[in-house]
C-alpha positions as CSV (number, residue, x, y, z in Angstrom):
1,X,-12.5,0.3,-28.3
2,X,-10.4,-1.4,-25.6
3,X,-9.0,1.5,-23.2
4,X,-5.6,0.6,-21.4
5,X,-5.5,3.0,-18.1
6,X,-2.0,3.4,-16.8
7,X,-1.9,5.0,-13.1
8,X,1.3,5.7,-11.7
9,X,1.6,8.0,-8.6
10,X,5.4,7.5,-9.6
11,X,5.5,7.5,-13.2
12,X,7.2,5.1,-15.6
13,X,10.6,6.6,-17.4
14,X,9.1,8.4,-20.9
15,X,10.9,5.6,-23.0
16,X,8.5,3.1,-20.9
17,X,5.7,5.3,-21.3
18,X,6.1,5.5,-25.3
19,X,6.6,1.7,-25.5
20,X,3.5,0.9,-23.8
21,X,2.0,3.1,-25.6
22,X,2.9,1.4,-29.2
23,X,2.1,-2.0,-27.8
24,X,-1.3,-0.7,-27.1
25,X,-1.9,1.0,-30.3
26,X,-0.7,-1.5,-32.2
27,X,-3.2,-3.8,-31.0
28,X,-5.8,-1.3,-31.9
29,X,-6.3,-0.4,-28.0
30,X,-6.5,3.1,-27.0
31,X,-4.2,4.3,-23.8
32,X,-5.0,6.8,-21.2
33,X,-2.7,8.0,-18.5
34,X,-3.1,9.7,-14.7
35,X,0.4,10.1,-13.5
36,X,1.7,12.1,-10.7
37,X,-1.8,11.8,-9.0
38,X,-2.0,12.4,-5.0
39,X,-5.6,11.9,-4.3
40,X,-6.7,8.2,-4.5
41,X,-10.2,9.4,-5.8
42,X,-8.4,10.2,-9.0
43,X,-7.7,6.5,-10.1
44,X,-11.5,5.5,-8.8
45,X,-12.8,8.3,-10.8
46,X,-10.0,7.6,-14.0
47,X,-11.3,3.4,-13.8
48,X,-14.9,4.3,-14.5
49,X,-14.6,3.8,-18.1
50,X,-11.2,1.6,-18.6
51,X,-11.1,-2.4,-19.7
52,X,-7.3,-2.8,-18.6
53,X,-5.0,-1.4,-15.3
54,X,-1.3,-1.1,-15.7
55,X,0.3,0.4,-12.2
56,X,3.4,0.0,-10.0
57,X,3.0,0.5,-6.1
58,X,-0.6,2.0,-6.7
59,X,-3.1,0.3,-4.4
60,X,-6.0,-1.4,-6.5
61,X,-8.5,-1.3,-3.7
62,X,-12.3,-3.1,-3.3
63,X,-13.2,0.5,-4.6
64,X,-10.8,0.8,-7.5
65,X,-11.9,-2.7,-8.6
66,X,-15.8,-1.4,-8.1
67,X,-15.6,1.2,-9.7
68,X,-14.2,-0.3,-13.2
69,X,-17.3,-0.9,-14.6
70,X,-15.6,-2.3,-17.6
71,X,-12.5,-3.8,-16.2
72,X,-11.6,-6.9,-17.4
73,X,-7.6,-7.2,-15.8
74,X,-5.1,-5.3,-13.9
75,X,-1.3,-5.6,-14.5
76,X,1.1,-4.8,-11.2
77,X,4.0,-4.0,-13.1
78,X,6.6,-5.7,-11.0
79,X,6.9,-8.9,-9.0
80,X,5.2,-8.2,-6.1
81,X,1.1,-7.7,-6.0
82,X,0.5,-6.8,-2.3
83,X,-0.9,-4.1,-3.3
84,X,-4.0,-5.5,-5.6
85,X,-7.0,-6.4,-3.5
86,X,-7.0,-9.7,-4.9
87,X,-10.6,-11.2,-3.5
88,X,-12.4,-8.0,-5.2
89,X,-10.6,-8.8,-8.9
90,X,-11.6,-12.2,-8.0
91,X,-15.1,-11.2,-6.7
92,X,-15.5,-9.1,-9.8
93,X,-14.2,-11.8,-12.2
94,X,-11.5,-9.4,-12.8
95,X,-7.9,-11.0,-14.1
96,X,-4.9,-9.8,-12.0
97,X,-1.0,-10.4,-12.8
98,X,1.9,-9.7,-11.9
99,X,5.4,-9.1,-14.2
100,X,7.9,-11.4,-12.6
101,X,11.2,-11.2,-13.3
102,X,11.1,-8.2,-14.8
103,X,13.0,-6.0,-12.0
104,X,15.5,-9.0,-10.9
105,X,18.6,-8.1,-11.2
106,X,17.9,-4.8,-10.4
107,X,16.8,-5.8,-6.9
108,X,19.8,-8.6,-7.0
109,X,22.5,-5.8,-7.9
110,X,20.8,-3.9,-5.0
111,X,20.7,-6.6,-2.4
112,X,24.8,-7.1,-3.5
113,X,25.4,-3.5,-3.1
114,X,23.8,-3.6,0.1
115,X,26.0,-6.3,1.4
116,X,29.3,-4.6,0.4
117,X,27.9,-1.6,2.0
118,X,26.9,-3.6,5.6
119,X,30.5,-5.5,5.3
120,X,32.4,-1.9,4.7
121,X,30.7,-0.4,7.7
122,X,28.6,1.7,5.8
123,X,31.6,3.6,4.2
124,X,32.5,4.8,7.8
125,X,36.0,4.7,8.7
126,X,37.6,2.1,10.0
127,X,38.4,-1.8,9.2
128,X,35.6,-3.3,7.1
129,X,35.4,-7.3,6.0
130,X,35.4,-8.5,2.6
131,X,32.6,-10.6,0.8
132,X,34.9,-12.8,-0.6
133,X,35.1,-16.6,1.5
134,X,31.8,-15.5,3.6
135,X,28.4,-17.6,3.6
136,X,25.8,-16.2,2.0
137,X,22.0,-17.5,2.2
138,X,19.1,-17.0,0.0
139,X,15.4,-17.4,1.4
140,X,13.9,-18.0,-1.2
141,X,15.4,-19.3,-4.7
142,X,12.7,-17.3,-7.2
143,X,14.1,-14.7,-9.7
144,X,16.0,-12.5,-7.8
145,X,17.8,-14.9,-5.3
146,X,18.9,-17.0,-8.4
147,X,20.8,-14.1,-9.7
148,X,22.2,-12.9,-6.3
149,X,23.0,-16.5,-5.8
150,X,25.4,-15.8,-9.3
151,X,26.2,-12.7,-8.2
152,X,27.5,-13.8,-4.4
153,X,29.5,-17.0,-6.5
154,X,31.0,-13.9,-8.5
155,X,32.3,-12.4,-5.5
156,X,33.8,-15.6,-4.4
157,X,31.2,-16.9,-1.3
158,X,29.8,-20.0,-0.4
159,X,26.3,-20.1,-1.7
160,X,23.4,-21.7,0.5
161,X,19.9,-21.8,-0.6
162,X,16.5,-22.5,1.0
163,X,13.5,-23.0,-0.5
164,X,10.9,-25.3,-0.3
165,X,9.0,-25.0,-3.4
166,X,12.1,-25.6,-5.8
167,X,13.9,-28.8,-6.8
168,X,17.0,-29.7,-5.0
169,X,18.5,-30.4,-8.4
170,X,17.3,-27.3,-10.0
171,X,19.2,-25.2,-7.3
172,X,22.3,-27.6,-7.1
173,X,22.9,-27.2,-11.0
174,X,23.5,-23.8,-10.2
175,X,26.4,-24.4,-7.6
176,X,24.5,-23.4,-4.7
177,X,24.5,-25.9,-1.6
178,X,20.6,-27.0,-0.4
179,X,20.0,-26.5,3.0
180,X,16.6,-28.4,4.4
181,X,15.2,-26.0,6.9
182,X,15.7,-22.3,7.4
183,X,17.2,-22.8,10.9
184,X,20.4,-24.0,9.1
185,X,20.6,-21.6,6.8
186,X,20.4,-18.6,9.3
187,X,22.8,-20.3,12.0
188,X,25.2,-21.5,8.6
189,X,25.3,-18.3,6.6
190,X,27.3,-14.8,7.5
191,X,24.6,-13.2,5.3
192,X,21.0,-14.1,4.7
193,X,19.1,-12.3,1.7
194,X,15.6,-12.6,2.1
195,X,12.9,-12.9,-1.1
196,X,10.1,-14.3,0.4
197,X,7.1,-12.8,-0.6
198,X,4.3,-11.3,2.3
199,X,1.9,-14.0,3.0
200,X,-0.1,-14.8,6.4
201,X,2.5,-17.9,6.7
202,X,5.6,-15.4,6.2
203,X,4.7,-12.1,8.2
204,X,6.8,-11.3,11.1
205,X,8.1,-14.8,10.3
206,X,12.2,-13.8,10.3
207,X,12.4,-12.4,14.0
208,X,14.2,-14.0,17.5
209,X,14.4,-17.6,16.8
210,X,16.0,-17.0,13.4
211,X,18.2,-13.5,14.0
212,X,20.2,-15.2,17.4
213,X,20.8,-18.5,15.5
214,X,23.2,-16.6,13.3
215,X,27.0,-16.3,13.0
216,X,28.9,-13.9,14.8
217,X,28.9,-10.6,12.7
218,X,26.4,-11.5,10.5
219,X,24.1,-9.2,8.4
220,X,20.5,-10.0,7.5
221,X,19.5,-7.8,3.7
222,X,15.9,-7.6,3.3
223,X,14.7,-6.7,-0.7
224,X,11.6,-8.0,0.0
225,X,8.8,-6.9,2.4
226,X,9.0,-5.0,5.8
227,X,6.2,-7.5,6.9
228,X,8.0,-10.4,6.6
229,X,10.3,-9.1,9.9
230,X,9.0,-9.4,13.1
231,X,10.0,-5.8,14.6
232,X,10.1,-7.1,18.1
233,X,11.9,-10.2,17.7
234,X,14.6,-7.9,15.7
235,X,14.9,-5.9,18.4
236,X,15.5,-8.3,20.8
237,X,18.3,-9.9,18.8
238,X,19.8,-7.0,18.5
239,X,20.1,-5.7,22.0
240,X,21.7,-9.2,22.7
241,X,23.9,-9.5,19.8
242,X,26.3,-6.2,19.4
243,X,27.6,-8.2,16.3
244,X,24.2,-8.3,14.6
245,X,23.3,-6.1,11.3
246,X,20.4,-5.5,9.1
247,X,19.9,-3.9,5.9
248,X,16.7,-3.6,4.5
249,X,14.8,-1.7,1.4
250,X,11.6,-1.2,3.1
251,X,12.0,0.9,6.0
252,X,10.8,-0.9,9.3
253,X,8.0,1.1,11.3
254,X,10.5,1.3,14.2
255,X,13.1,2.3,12.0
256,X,13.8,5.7,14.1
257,X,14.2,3.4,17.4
258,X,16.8,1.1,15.3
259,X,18.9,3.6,14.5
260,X,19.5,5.2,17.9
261,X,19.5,2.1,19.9
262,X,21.8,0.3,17.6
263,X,24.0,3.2,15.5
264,X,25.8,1.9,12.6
265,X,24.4,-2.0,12.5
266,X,20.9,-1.2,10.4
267,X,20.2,0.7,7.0
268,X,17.2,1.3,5.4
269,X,16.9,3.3,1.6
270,X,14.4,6.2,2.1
271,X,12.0,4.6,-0.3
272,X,12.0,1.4,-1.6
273,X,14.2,1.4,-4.5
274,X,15.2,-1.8,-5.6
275,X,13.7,-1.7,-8.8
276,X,14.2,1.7,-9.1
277,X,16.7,1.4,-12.7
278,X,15.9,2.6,-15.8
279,X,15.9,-1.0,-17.0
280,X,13.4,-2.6,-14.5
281,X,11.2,0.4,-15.3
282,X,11.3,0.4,-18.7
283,X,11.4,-3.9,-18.8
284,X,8.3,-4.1,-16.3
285,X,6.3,-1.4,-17.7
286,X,6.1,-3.2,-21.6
287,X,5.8,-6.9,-20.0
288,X,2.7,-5.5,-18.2
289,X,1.3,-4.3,-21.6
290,X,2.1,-7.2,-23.7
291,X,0.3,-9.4,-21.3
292,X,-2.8,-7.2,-21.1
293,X,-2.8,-7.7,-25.1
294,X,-2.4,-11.1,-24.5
295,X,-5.1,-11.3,-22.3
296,X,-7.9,-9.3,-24.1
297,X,-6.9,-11.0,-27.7
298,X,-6.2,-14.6,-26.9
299,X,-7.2,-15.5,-23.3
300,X,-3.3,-15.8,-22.0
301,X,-3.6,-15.6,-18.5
302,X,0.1,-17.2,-17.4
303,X,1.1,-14.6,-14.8
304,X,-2.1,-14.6,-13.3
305,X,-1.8,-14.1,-9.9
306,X,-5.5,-14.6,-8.4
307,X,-6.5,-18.4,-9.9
């Protein structure tokens, strides 16, 4: 009988748990959890005898994907897969996705909040600056910077977008200006939310050259990856441009040095949280399990991530 693993260091909500756990059984699968686990032995030693992977942040390592004698396809339950060792699925002929679009608007509402937060000085007193008439960019017009793209029109801003790999008529239909390089959009917009994904083109890819291109007072909101940020190049900006603010979910390794060279202009959530909502928990968590059903029974592989 097909076993379904889920592995969660953080564990999915209990409603999420029990609706993965129907979709499974209902498709005559068995499921099998290891939640809460500290030792990274404990998922090579729970994959020995599982066909399908369901995690979150978990890293799927070479030995992970070795050790599954049986696997057949792993599930990231989220939109980002950095954390799947892609050549060793591939290597083992092993079928990785990931759940796009799952967590959206739970990262969108966050990168918002995050923006009202920056333009309010962090809830400090003194005069803050509204959202309302300010530029706002999006890097990268995928799931979630469509709906913050909404979400910023809501407010009443000036939506930009850049993004290469989307139609210029797709984006205008949604009342966002095109920009054609990310130069403008940086030295154009008064905030810049970033959703590019990590890749060996992107890392440390928003640093100097972008940050000092852009208007006075500006704040950069990163939901994305820490590695897209070139530390240095932030840094740099920063200590020429008192105006200059950052707000990012993934805490940057320098994050300490930040802080007390540049008090009140960066933010960083202790953990990454922006799909942290009961929603994107519980949406993510059955999307990962339909498609593994998908998958064993008919061959679906649409979300796969290592073609």
């Amino acid at each position: 009988m097909t076993k379904v693993l889920v592995a969660t260091e953080k564990p999915f909500a209990k409603v999420a748990v029990d609706g993965i756990k129907k979709i499974v059984e209902d498709a005559g699968f068995t499921l099998a959890l290891l939640e809460k686990y500290t030792d990274p032995n404990d998922l090579v030693k729970a994959i020995a005898d599982a066909d399908a992977l369901i995690v979150r942040s978990d890293k799927v390592t070479k030995e992970v994907v070795d050790a599954g004698k049986n696997l057949k396809i792993v599930v990231r339950a989220g939109a980002g897969y950095d954390n799947l060792d892609l050549a060793a699925c591939t290597a083992k002929g092993v079928v990785a996705m990931n759940t796009p679009g799952q967590n959206s608007n739970a990262v969108a509402e966050l990168a918002i909040g995050m923006m009202i937060y920056m333009a309010r000085n962090q809830f400090q007193a003194g005069t803050g600056t509204e959202l309302k008439g300010k530029k706002l960019g999006i890097h990268a017009y995928g799931n979630v910077g469509k709906i913050v793209a909404c979400y910023g029109k809501g407010f009443g801003m000036d939506v930009y977008a850049f993004d290469p790999f989307v139609a210029k008529e797709v984006i205008e239909k949604d009342g966002v200006k095109v920009v054609e390089s990310i130069e403008k959009l940086y030295s154009t917009c008064d905030y810049v939310s970033l959703h590019i994904p990590a890749t060996e083109k992107t890392k440390k890819s928003i640093g100097y050259e972008l940050l000092s291109k852009m208007p006075k007072g500006a704040a950069l909101i990163n939901t994305a990856r820490k590695e897209v940020i070139d530390e240095e190049g932030l840094k740099k900006a920063f200590a020429e441009r008192a105006d200059l603010k950052y707000s990012t979910d993934i805490m940057a390794d320098c994050h300490a040095e930040l802080v007390e060279k540049f008090p009140g202009r960066v933010f960083a959530t202790p953990k990454k949280m922006g799909a942290q909502t009961v929603e994107a928990n519980i949406n993510a968590g059955l999307a990962a399990a339909h498609q593994i059903v998908g998958y064993i029974k008919n061959g679906d592989k649409k979300f796969q991530v290592n073609k």
